[in-house]
TILODREN-716942 format. One record per residue (C-alpha): residue number from 1; x, y, z. Coordinates in steps of 0.05 Angstrom, whole numbers, plus 32768, in hexadecimal, padded with zeros to 4 digits. Layout:
drense,c1,c2,c3
NUM,X,Y,Z
...
//
This chain:
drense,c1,c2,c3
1,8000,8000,8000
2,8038,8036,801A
3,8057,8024,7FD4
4,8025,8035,7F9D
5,800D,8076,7FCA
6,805A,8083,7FC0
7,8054,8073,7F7E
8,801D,80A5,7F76
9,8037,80DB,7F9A
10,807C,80DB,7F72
11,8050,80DA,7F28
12,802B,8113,7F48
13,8064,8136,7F5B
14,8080,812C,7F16
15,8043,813A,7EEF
16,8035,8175,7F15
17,8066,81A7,7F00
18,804D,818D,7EAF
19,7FFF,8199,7EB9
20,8005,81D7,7EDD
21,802C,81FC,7EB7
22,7FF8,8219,7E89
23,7FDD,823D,7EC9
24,801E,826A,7ECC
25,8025,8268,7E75
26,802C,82AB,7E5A
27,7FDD,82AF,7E37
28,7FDC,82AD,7DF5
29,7FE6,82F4,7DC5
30,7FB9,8309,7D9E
31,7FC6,8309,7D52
32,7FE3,834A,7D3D
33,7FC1,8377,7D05
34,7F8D,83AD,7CFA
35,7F6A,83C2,7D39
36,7F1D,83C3,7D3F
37,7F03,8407,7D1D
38,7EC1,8424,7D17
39,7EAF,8440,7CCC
40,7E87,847D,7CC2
41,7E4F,8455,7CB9
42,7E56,8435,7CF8
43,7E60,8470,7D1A
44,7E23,8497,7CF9
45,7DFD,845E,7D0B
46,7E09,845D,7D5A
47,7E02,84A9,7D59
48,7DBB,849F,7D3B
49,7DB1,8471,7D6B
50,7DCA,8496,7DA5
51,7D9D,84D2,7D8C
52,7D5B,84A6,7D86
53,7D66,8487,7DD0
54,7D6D,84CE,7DF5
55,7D33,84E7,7DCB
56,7D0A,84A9,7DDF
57,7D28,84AA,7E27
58,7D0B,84F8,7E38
59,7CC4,84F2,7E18
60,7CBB,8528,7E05
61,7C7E,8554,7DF8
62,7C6A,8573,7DBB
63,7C7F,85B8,7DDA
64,7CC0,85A3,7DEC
65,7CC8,8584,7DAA
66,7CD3,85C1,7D88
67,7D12,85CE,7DAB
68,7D2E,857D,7D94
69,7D49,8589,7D53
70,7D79,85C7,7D65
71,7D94,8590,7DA2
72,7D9B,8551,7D6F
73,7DC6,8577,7D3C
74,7DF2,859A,7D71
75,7DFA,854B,7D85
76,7E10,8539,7D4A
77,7E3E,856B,7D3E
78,7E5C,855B,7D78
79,7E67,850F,7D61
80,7E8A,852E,7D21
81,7EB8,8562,7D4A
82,7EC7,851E,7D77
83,7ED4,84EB,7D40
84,7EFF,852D,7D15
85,7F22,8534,7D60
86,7F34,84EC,7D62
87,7F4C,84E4,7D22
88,7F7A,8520,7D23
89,7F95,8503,7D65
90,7FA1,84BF,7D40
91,7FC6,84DE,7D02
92,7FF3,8510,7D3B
93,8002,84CF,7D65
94,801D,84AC,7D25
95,8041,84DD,7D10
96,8061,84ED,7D56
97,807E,84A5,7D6F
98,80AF,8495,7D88
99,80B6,84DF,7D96
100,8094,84FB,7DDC
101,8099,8543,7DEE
102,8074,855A,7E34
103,806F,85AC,7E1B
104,8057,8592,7DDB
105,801E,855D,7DF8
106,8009,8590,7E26
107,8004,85BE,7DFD
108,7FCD,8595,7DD5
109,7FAC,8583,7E04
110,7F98,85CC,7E12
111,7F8D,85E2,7DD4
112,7F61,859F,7DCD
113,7F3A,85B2,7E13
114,7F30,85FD,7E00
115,7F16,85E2,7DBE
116,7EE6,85AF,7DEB
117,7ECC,85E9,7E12
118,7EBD,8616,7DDE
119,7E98,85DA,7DC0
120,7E77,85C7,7E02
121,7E5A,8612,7E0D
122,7E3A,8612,7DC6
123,7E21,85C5,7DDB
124,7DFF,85E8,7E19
125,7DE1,8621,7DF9
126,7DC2,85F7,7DC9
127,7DA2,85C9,7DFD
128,7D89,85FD,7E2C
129,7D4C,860C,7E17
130,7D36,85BE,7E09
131,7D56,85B8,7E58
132,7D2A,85F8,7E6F
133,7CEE,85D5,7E52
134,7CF3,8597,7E6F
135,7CD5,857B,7EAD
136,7D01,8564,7EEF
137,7CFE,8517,7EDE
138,7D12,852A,7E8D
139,7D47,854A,7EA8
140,7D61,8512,7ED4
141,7D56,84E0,7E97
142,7D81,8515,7E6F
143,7DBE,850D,7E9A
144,7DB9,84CA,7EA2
145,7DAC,84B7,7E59
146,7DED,84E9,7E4C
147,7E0C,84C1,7E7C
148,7DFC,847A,7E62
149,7E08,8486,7E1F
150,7E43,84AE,7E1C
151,7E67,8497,7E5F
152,7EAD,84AB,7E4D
153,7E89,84F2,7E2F
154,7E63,84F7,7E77
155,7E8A,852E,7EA1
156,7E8A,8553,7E64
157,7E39,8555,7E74
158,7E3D,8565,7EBA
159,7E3A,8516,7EC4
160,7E51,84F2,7EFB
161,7E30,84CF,7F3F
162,7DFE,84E6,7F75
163,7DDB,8522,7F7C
164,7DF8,8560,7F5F
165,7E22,8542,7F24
166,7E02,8576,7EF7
167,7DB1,8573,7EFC
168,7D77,856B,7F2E
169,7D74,8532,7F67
170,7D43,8502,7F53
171,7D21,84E6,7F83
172,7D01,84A9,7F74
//
């Protein structure tokens, strides 16, 4: 008996080392080539989409209807500054590798927040008067439909958690 559990234990103690080393492998790389990109179309497409769910989210009344369209273009002009943004970034990040220059970097990135504010002032003029218009839960539903469907774009909409990130409390 004593010798086939020592049997056993020494083929454990050999095979041990063999069927546990995938648990400390290196995991496996993924192939190289093109990263995942959106085309125009896609991108159109998830804007309309992104229009038609905040427009369906606030229910609005015919009144406050009037005030919509002026609000859905300055959305989409916003997705066209963003996507024009991102691929002049892409283009200036090609160009500049290898090759990293702290004055230079911050010097875009305040030119590219000025350019955001400017932008983000005209955004809010244009939504006032929808925003004046709507009730206290529209309101609510506006930040958090802002919030959902442009989470990384959030703070730029007074997003964030809790009460006070940037509209009424709602309570309940």
């Amino acid at each position: 008996m004593k010798k086939h559990l020592l049997i056993a234990a020494a083929t454990a103690a050999l095979l041990l080392p063999v069927l546990s080393s995938g648990a400390y492998a290196e995991p496996p790389k993924p192939e190289a080539g093109p990263q995942w990109k959106l085309s125009d179309e896609d991108r159109a497409a998830l804007v309309d989409a992104k229009v038609a769910g905040l427009k369906a989210g606030l229910k609005l009344t015919p009144a406050q209807e009037k005030n919509w369209p002026a609000v859905e273009t300055a959305i989409r002009e916003q997705a066209k500054a963003s996507a024009a943004r991102w691929a002049e970034f892409s283009e200036k990040s090609k160009e500049h590798e290898g090759h990293h220059n702290l004055i230079e970097g911050l010097q875009h990135h305040a030119k590219a927040l000025e350019t955001r504010a400017v932008e983000l002032t005209k955004f809010a003029d244009v939504v006032k008067p929808l925003y004046d218009s709507l009730d206290e839960g529209q309101k609510y539903r506006l930040i958090v439909i802002l919030h959902v469907i442009g989470e990384h774009h959030a703070p730029h909409f007074g997003g964030g958690e809790g009460p006070g990130w940037g509209g009424p409390e709602h309570k309940g």
